[in-house]
VODO-302259 format. One record per residue (C-alpha): y, z, x; residue in three letters. Coordinates in steps of 0.05 Angstrom, whole numbers, plus 5000, padded with zeros to 4 digits. Last residue first. Layout:
// VODO-302259
YZXALA...
***
This chain:
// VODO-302259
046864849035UNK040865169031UNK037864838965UNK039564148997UNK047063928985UNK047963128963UNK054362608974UNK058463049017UNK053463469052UNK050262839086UNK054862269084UNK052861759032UNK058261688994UNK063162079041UNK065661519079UNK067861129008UNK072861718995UNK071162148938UNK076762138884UNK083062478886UNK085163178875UNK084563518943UNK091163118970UNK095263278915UNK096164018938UNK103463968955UNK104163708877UNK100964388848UNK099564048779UNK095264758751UNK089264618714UNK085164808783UNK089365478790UNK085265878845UNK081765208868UNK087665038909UNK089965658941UNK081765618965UNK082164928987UNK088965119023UNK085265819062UNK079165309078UNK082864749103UNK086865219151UNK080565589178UNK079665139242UNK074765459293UNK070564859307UNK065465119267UNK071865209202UNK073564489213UNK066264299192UNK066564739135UNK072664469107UNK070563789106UNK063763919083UNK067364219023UNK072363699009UNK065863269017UNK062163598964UNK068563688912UNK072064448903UNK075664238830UNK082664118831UNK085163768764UNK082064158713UNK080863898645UNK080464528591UNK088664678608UNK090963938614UNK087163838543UNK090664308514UNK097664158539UNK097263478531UNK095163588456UNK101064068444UNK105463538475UNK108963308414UNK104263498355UNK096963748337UNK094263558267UNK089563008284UNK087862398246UNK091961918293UNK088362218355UNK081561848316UNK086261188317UNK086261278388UNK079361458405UNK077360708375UNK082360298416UNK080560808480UNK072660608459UNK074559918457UNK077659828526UNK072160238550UNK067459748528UNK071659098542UNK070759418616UNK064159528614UNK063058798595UNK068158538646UNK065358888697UNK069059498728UNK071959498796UNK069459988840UNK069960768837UNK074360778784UNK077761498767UNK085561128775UNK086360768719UNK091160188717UNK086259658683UNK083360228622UNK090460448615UNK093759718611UNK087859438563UNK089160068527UNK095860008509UNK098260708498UNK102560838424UNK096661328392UNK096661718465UNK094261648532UNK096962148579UNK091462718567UNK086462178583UNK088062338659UNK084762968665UNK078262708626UNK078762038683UNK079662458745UNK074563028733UNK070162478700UNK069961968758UNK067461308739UNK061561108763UNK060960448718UNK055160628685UNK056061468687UNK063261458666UNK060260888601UNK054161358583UNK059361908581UNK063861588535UNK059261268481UNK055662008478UNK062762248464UNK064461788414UNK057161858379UNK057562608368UNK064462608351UNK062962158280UNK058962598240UNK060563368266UNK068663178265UNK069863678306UNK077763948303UNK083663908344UNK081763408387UNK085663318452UNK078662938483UNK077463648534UNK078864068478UNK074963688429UNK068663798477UNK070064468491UNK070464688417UNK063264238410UNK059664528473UNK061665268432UNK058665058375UNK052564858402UNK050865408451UNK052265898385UNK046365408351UNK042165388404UNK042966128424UNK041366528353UNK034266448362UNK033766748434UNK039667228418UNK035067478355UNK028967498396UNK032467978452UNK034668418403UNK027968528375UNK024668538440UNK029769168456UNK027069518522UNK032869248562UNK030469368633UNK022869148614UNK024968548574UNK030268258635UNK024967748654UNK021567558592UNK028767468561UNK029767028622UNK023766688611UNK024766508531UNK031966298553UNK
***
């Protein structure tokens, strides 16, 4: 922030203004991370003592076990107070490989532990659902979906490119003839240059 206010100082001219959004940026960054994070979990309020922990449990546990968090965050608006989690955690379709039984018993207590915090919330019926399906997208434009498209479009193919881009245009939308761009990354992309990484040209 400090360089970018360096940057733009001579166009804007205000070095008073420019301190005040510097200071006032952590805590406005903050706040807003928060309301996105209890979106994306169905929460309808932080709670600033407890949230913290849950969703730093989470994300250590997607990056562990590569699990993938497009596919697992959209997903989670299905589980509810009455899920099993053992059943959820076994059936879930954002694995990469099979979990161990430690990470596993992990997630299965995390889910145990996220739904008595849904229990505490004020939202009803699908209101939840419906929050969290519009914060978690279900499309998103992957590397190999990409790479795909791109190669198709050198050989003079545009088709993949015009349906990505219908795709990506309402990512929180279902769009069943589209289901095809929202699963996970096959095993031949892994390591497949311009599906697994991009260089700074790509």
């Amino acid at each position: 922030m400090l360089q970018l206010a360096r940057a733009i100082l001579p166009i804007v001219g205000d070095s008073i203004g420019l301190q005040s959004s510097i200071t006032e940026f952590p805590s406005l960054y903050q706040d807003r991370y928060e309301r996105m994070m209890a979106s994306k979990l169905g929460l309808s309020e932080w709670n600033a003592e407890s949230e913290p922990e849950r969703v730093a449990d989470l994300l250590t546990l997607l990056k562990e076990e590569e699990i993938d968090y497009t596919i697992f965050f959209r997903t989670l608006s299905s589980f509810d107070t009455e899920s099993d989690a053992v059943s959820f955690s076994k059936n879930h379709d954002a694995w990469y490989r099979a979990p161990s039984d430690r990470n596993m018993a992990t997630m299965v207590s995390w889910l145990e532990r996220y739904a008595n915090r849904l229990a505490e919330t004020s939202w009803e019926g699908d209101q939840r659902a419906r929050v969290m399906n519009a914060t978690n997208p279900k499309y998103i434009l992957r590397n190999y979906l990409a790479q795909t498209a791109i190669e198709q479009a050198h050989a003079g193919d545009y088709a993949m490119i015009h349906r990505l881009l219908d795709a990506v245009r309402n990512p929180y939308d279902e769009q069943p003839e589209m289901e095809e761009y929202a699963g996970k990354r096959p095993e031949w992309a892994r390591n497949k240059p311009g599906s697994s990484m991009l260089s700074c040209s790509s």
